[in-house]
Every structure is written in structure tokens, then in C-alpha cells.
C-alpha positions as CSV (number, residue, x, y, z in Angstrom):
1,X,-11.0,5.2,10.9
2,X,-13.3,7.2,8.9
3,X,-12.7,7.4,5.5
4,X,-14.9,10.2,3.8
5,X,-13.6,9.9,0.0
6,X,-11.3,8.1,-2.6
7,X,-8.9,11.2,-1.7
8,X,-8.2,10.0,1.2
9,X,-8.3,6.4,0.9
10,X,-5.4,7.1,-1.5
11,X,-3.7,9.4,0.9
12,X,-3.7,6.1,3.4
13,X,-2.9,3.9,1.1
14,X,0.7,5.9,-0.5
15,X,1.4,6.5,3.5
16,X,1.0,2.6,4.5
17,X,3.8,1.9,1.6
18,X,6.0,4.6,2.3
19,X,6.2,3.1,6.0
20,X,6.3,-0.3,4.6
21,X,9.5,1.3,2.5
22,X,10.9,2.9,5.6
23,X,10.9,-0.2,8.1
24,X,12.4,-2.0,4.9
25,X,15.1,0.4,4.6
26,X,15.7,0.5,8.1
27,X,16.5,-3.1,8.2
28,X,18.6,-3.5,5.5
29,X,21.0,-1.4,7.0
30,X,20.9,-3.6,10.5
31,X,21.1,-7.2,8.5
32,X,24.1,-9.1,8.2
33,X,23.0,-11.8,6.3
34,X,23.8,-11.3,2.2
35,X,20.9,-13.5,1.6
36,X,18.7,-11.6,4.0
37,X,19.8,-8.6,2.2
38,X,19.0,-9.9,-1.3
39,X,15.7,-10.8,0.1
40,X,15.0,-7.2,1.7
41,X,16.2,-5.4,-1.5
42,X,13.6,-7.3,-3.9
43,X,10.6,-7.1,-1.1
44,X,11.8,-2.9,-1.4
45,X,11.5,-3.5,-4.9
46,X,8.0,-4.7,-4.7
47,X,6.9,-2.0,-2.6
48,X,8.6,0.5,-4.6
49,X,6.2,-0.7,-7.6
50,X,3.3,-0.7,-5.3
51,X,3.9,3.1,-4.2
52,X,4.3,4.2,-8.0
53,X,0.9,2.2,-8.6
54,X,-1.2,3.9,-5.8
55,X,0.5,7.5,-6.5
56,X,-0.8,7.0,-9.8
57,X,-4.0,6.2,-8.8
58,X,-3.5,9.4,-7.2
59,X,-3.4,11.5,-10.5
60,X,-6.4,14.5,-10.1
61,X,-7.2,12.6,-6.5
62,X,-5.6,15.8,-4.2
63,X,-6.2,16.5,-0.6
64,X,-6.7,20.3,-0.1
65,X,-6.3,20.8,4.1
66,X,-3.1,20.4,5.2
67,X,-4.6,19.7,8.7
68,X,-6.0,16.6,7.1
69,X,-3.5,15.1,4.9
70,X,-1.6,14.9,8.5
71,X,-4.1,13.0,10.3
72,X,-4.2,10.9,7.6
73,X,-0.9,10.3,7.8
74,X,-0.9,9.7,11.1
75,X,-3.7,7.0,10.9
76,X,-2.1,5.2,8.0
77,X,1.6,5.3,10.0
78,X,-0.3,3.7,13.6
79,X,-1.2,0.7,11.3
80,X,1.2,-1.3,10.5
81,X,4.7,-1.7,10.9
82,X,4.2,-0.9,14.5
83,X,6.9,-2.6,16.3
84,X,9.2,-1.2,13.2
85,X,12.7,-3.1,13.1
86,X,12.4,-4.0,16.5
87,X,9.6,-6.2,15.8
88,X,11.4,-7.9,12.6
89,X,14.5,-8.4,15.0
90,X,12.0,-10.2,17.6
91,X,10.3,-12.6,14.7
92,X,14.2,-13.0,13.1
93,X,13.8,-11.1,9.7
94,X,16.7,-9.5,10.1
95,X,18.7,-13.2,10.9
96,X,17.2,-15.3,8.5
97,X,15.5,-15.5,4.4
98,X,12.7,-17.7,6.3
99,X,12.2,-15.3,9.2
100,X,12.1,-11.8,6.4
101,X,9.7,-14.1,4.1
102,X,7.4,-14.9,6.5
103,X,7.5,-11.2,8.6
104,X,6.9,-9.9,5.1
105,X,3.5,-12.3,4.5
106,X,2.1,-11.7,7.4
107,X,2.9,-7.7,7.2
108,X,1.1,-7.8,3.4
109,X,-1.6,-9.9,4.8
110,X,-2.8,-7.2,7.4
111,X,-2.6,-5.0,4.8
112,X,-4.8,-6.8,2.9
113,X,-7.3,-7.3,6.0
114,X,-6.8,-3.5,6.6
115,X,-7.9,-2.3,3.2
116,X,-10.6,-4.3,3.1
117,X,-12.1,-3.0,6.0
118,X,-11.7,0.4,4.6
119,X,-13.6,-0.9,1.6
120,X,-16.4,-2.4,3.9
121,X,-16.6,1.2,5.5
122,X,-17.0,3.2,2.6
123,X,-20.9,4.3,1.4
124,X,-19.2,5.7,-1.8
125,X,-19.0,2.9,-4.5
126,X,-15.8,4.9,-6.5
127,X,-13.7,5.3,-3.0
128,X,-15.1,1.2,-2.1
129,X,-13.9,0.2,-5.3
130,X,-10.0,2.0,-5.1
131,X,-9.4,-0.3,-2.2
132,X,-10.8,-3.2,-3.5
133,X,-8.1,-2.8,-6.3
134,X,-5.5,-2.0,-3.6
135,X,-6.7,-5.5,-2.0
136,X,-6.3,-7.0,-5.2
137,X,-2.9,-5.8,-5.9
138,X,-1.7,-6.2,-1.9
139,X,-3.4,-10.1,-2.6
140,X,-1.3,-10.7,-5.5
141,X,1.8,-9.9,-3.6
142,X,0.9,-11.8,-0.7
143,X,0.6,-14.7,-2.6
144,X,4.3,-14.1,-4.2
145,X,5.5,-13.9,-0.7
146,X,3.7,-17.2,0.7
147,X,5.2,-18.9,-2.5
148,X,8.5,-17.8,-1.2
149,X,8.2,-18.9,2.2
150,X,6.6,-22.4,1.4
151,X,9.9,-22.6,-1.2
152,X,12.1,-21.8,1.8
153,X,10.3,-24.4,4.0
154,X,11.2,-27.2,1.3
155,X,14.5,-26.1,1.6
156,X,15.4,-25.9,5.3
């Protein structure tokens, strides 16, 4: 993917966590499991935060085409998430805390590799350095969640 300016990159970015919020939403309806449920709601909670950060980031950052804000959203939604809730059923996220931990860490971790490589793509320093701050937030989280799953691993 071509990204051609910080617009964009924060176009990608919002649409990656509103799929993130969607798949999460989407699974707490199919889980049985209070604990499970718990778990789903606070990872919601966390992406929540992270889509209020990056719309703010947003703030004077618009995308004029409409042809373009679509392909962008098209991009960001063939990224990740996509198995969707049938891919958390298959690794157990929707069964177990352990199995919705770990689905969650390694979802946040391509994230992070993903953004990254957007940053590695970009010429322009301003639209480089938005997703290097979107790494560092995405990092932050993944390390809450592998904190979580190396709790649960003690426990079981």
C-alpha cells in the first residue's frame, strides 16, 4: 500500500480500529464465558481509547475524494482481522481468557508490524512520524496484553 500523506495514514489507521471494534463486538455477542466477556469488554475499552486518540490526531487532517477515503478503507479493512470471529473461534478466544489474551496480542502485534511498515514507506517525515506514534501507542498496548497472557499462564 501506498501511502501518499499523513491524511491518509490517519484515514488507515481510524479504519484498522474500527474493524478491530467490530470483530470485538461481534464476539462478545457469540461468547459464553462471563470471564471471556469481561475480558472482550476491557480489550473494547482499549480500542475505544485508541480510536478517540487517532481521530484526534485527525483534527484539520481531512480527506477531500470520496473515491479515496473508500479505497482507503478498503486497504485498512483487508489487513487485519481477516478471518473475523471465525478465526477467534478457530484459536479459542471466544472459549477461553487465555485463548482472547493471546488472539488479542498477536492481533496488536501485527498491528504494530503493519504500521511500521507504513512508516518505513513514507518519504514525508510529518506522515513517517504519525505512525511511528501509532506504533508507539499500538506497542504500549501490546505489552499490556502480553502481561495479561503471561499472568494467565501462571495461573492455568
Amino acid at each position: 500500500m501506498i501511502v501518499r500523506n499523513e491524511n491518509q495514514a490517519l484515514c488507515v489507521a481510524v479504519e484498522m480500529e474500527r474493524r478491530a471494534i467490530r470483530v470485538y463486538e461481534r464476539a462478545l455477542m457469540l461468547a459464553d464465558d462471563p470471564r471471556v466477556q469481561q475480558g472482550i469488554r476491557e480489550i473494547l475499552k482499549d480500542e475505544n481509547d485508541h480510536l478517540c486518540r487517532f481521530r484526534a490526531m485527525q483534527t484539520g487532517h481531512t480527506v477531500d475524494p470520496q473515491e479515496e477515503r473508500m479505497l482507503i478503507s478498503s486497504m485498512a479493512a483487508e489487513v487485519l482481522f481477516t478471518g473475523g470471529v471465525m478465526e477467534m473461534h478457530r484459536e479459542k478466544a471466544l472459549t477461553t481468557l487465555l485463548g482472547l489474551y493471546r488472539y488479542a496480542a498477536d492481533s496488536e502485534a501485527d498491528a504494530v508490524k503493519i504500521y511500521a511498515e507504513f512508516a518505513r514507506k513514507c518519504d514525508d517525515a510529518d506522515v513517517r512520524e504519525t505512525f511511528m506514534s501509532i506504533v508507539r501507542e499500538e506497542s504500549k498496548h501490546l505489552g499490556e496484553l502480553r502481561a495479561k497472557v503471561a499472568e494467565l499462564e501462571k495461573e492455568s
